[in-house]
C-alpha positions in Angstrom: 0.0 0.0 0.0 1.1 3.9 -0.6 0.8 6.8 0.0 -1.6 7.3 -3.0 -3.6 4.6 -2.0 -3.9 6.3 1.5 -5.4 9.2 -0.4 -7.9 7.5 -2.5 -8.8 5.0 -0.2 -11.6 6.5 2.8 -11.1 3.3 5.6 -13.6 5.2 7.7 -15.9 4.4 4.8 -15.2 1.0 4.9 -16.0 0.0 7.8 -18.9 2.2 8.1 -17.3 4.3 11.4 -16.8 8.1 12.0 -13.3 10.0 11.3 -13.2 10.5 15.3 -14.6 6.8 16.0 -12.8 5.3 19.2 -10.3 2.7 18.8 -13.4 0.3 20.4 -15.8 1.5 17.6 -13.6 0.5 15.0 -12.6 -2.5 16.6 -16.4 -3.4 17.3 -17.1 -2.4 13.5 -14.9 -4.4 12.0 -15.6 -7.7 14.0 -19.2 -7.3 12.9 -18.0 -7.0 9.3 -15.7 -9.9 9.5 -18.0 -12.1 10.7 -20.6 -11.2 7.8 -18.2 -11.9 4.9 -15.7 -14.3 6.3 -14.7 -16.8 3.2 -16.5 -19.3 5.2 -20.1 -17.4 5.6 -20.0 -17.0 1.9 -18.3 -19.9 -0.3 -17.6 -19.4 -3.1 -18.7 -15.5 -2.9 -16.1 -13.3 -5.1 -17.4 -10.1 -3.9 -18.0 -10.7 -0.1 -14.5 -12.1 0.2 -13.1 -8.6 -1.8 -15.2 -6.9 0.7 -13.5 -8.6 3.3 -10.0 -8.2 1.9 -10.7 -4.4 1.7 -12.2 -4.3 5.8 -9.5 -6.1 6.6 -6.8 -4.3 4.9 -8.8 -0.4 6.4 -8.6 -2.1 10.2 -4.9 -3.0 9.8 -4.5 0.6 9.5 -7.2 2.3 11.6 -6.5 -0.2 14.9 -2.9 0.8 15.1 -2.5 4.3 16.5 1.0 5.2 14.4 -0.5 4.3 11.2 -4.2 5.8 12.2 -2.6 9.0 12.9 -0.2 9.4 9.7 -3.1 8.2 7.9 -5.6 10.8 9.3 -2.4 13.8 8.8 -1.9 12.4 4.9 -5.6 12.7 3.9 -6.0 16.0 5.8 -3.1 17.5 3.8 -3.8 15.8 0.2 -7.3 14.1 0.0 -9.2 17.8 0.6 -7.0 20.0 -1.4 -5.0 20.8 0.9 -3.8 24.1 -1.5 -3.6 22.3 -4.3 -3.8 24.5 -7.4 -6.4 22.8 -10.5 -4.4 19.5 -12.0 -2.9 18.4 -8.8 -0.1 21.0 -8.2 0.7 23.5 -5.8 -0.4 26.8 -7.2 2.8 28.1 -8.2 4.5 25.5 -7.7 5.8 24.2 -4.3 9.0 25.2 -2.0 10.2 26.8 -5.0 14.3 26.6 -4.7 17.2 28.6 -5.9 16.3 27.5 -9.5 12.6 28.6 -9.1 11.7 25.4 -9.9 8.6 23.5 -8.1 7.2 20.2 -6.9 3.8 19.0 -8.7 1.9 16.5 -6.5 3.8 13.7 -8.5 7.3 14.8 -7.9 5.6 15.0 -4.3 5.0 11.2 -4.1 8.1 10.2 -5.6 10.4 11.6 -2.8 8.2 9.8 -0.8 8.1 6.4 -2.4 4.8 6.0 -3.5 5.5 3.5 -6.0 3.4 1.2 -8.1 2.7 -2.9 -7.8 5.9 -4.5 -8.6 8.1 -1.3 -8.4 9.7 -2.8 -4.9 6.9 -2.7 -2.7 7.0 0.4 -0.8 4.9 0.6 2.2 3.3 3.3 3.7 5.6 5.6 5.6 2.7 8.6 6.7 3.3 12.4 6.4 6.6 12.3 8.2 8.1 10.4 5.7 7.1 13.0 2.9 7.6 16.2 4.2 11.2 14.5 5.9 12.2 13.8 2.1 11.4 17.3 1.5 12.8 19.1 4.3 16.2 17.4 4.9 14.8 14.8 7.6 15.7 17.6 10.0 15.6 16.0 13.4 14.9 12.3 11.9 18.3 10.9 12.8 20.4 9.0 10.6 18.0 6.2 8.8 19.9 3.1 7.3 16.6 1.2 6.3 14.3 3.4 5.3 10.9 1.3 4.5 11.7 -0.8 7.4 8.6 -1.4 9.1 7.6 -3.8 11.5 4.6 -5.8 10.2 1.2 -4.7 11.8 -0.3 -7.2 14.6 -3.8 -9.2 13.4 -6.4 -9.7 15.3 -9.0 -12.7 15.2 -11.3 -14.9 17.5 -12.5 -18.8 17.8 -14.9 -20.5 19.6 -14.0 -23.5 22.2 -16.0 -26.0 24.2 -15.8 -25.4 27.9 -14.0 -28.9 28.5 -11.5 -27.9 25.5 -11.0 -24.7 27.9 -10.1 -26.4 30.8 -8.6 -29.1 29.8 -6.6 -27.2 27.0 -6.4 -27.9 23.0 -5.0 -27.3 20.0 -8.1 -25.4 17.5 -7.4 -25.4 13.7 -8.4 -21.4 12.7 -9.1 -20.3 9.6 -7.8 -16.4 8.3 -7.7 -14.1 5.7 -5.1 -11.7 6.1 -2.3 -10.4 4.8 0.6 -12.4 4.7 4.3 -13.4 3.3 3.4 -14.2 -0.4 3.9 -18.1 -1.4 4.6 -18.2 -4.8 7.4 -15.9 -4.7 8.4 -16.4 -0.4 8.0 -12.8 0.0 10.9 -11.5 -2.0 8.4 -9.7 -4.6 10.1 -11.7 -7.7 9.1 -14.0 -9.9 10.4 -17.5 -8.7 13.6 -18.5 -10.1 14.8 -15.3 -10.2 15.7 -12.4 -7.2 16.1 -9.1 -6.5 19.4 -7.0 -7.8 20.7 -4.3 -5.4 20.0 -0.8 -6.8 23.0 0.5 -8.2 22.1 3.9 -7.7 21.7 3.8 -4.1 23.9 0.8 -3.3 20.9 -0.7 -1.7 20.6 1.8 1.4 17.4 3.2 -0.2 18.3 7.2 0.5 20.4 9.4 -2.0 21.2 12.9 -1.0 21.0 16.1 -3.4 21.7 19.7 -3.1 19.2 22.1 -4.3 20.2 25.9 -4.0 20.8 26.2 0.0 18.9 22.8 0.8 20.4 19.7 0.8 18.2 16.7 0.4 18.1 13.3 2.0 15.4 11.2 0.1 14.1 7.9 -1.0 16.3 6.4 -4.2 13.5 7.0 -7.2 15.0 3.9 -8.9 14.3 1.7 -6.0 11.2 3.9 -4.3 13.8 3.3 -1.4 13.5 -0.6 -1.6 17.6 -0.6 -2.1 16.2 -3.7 -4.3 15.2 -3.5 -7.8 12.8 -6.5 -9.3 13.1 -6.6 -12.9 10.7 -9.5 -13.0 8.0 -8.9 -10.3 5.8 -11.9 -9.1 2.2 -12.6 -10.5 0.3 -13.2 -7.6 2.1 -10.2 -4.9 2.5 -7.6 -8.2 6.3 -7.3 -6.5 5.2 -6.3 -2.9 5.9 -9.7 -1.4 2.6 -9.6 0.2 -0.7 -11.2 -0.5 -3.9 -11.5 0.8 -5.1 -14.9 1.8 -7.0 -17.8 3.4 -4.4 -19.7 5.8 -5.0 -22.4 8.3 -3.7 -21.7 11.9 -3.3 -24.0 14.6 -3.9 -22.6 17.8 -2.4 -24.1 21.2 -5.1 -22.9 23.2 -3.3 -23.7 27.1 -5.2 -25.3 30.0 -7.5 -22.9 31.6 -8.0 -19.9 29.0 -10.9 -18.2 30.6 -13.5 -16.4 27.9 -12.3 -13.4 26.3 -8.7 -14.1 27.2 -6.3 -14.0 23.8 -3.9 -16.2 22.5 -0.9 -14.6 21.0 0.9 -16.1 18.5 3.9 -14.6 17.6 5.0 -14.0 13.9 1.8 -14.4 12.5 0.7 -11.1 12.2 1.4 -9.2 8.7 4.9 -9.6 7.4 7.4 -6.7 7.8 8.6 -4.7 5.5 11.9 -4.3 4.4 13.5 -7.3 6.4 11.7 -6.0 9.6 10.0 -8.9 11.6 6.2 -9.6 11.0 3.7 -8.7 14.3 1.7 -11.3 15.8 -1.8 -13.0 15.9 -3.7 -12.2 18.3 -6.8 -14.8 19.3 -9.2 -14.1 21.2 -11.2 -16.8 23.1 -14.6 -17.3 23.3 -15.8 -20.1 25.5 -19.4 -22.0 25.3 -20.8 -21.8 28.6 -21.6 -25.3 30.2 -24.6 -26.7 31.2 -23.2 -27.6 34.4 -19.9 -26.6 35.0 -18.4 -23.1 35.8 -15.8 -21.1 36.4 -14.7 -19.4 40.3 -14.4 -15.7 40.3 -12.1 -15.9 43.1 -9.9 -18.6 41.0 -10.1 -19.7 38.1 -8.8 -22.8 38.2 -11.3 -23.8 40.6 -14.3 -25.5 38.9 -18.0 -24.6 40.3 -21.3 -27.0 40.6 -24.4 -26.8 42.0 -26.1 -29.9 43.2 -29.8 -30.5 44.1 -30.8 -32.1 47.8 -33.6 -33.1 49.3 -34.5 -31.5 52.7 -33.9 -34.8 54.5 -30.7 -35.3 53.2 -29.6 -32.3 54.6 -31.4 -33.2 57.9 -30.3 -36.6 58.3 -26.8 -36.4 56.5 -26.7 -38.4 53.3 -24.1 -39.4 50.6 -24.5 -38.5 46.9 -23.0 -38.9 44.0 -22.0 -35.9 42.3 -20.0 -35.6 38.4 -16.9 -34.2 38.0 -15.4 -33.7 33.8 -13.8 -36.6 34.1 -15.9 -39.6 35.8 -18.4 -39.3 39.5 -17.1 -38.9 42.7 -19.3 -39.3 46.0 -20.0 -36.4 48.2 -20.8 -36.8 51.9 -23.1 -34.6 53.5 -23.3 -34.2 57.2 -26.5 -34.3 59.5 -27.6 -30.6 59.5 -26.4 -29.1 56.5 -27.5 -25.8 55.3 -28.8 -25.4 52.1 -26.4 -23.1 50.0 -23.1 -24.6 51.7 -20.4 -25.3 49.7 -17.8 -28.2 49.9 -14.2 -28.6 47.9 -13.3 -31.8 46.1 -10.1 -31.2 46.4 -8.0 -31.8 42.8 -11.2 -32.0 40.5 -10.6 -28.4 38.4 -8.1 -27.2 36.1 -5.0 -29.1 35.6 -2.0 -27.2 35.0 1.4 -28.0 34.7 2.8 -28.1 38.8 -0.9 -27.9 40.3 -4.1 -28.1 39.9 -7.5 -26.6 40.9 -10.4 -28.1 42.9 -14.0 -28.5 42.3 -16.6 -26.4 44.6 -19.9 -28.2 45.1 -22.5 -26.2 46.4 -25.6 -28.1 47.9 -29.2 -26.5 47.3 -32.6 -28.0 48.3 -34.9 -28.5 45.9 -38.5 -27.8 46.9 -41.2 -30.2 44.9 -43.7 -28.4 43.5 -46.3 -30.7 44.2 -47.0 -33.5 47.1 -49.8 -36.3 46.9 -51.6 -36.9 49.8 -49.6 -39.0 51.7 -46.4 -36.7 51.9 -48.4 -33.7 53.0 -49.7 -35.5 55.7 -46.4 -36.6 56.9 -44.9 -33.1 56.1 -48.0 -31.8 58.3 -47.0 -34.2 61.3 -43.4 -33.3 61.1 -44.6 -29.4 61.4 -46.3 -29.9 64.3 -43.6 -32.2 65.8 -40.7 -29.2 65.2 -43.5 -26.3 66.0 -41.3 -25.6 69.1 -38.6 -24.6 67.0 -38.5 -21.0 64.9 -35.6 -20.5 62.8 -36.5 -16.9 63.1 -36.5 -16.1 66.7 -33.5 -14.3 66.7 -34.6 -12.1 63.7 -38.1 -11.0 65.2 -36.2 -10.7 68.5 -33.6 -7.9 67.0 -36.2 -6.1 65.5 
């Protein structure tokens, strides 16, 4: 991507978000997007999976702060006008030097290194990058790699099953994103053959020139500050070394992921530019809620189930048989249990490497909804047998 395509491309647009969104809006914007034209909502669906290439490729931008921000600057300057005169140009031309001569909008982008598709690739270096090729990169510092850029970090999600959380797995995921181009490896060039250095800038990517009292440090023209020329560019990447694509992941998801944690995987982001190192894949991890089973808030690793009694098993003390995610253990209650009272099965909840969480039954009486004749009876003899006793004396004495 260039500069150009910074310009004529409105990622705001795409993913249907204000200029001043939040970094959350976006984020929420584009997850809803993905997950209507992922490849595998729409097989076989040219259009939707375009659309997706084109969401994915505006959030790779708009979630990262740096590039949000040279992106916003760029557009504010050039997209609008920006004093433009008609055709593109300055109006009179622009910095006008000791030669009166001036920079059209053209000449502009080639000091930056907006190239082309199969010109070397140049990636998008904001409106530092221009007006430092301009000005002298006053203050810059010296800059040996140019269009080095660390490639941007990706973000996706999966679903698990609650055991697979607990008990750990490894989740095949599905993505289409940018990555290192496989016909050609990433190098831009057709396979068989590789990129030359450029002779003109001996491959550092910068050559300096003296105009009147300026002296100019800019990206090489031949290269677009590549310091590799690709006389024969690939056919699927166009020369950038990158292409979008559908790739199969496997995701080591560890023992005891709680929902909406992430898994990162490092290196699988997009691939850097310019020999810089690609950013990482971020997963996050949606869990599917158990039927029975949860997780404590107070750890964890500690497994929660709730366990229906009967009112004389509490009474009289009683030994059940309660499941755990592996097999059934038995649970003894003692005579005079409370309803809501918890009890630890000690080793029964997540297993990690070195220890190991517990499993937290919790006993509740269950209440029948209806009695025949018979048990009402004997449920009206036992209240008048225990009529002596109020559970809420103490209460109604307080007050």
């Amino acid at each position: 991507m260039t500069q150009r395509d910074w310009i004529e491309k409105d990622f705001y647009r795409e993913l249907g978000v204000a200029s001043d969104a939040s970094a959350d809006e976006v984020k929420k914007a584009y997850r809803k997007l993905a997950r209507e034209l992922h490849p595998d909502a729409n097989p076989g669906d040219a259009k939707a999976e375009a659309r997706f290439k084109a969401v994915s490729e505006a959030y790779g931008v708009l979630s990262d702060e740096k590039k949000r921000r040279e992106y916003d600057e760029t557009r504010a300057l050039f997209a609008g006008g920006g004093g433009f005169g008609p055709g593109g140009g300055f109006p009179g031309g622009f910095g006008s030097g000791a030669g009166g001569q001036g920079f059209d909008l053209n000449d502009l982008f080639a000091r930056a290194g907006a190239g082309t598709p199969g010109a070397g690739g140049a990636a998008p270096g904001g409106l530092g990058d221009i007006l430092g090729g301009l000005f002298g990169n006053r203050g810059a510092g010296p800059t040996t790699s140019p269009r080095a850029q660390r490639g941007a970090d990706v973000e996706s999600e999966l679903r698990i099953d609650f055991v697979d959380a607990v008990r750990g797995a490894e989740v095949q995921l599905r993505l289409a994103a940018p990555g290192r181009c496989e016909r050609c490896g990433g190098t831009g060039a057709r396979p068989g053959s590789t990129p030359r250095t450029c002779p003109t800038c001996s491959g550092v990517g910068l050559v300096s020139r003296s105009q009147g009292a300026f002296a100019f440090s800019e990206p090489c023209r031949d290269c677009r500050g590549t310091g590799r020329i690709i006389d024969d560019p690939c056919s699927e990447c166009g020369g950038d070394g990158v292409s979008t694509r559908t790739r199969t992941l496997t995701v080591r998801v560890p023992a005891g992921v709680q929902n909406g944690q992430q898994v990162r995987l490092k290196g699988q982001g997009e691939p850097g530019r310019g020999g810089a190192p690609a950013g990482d894949l971020y997963v996050k991890v949606n869990v599917t809620p158990h039927r029975l089973f949860g997780r404590s808030e107070r750890n964890p690793d500690d497994l929660t189930l709730t366990v229906p009694v009967t009112y004389p098993e509490l009474v009289l003390g009683s030994t059940v048989t309660v499941p755990t995610l592996d097999s059934t253990v038995s649970l003894k209650i003692p005579a005079g249990t409370a309803s809501g009272r918890t009890f630890r099965v000690r080793g029964r909840g997540v297993q990690r490497r070195g220890k190991s969480g517990d499993l937290l039954v919790t006993v509740e009486v269950a209440v029948p909804s209806r009695l025949d004749e018979p048990a009402t009876e004997a449920l009206q003899s036992y209240a008048e047998a225990t009529k002596e006793y109020d559970p809420r004396a103490d209460l109604l004495g307080g007050a």
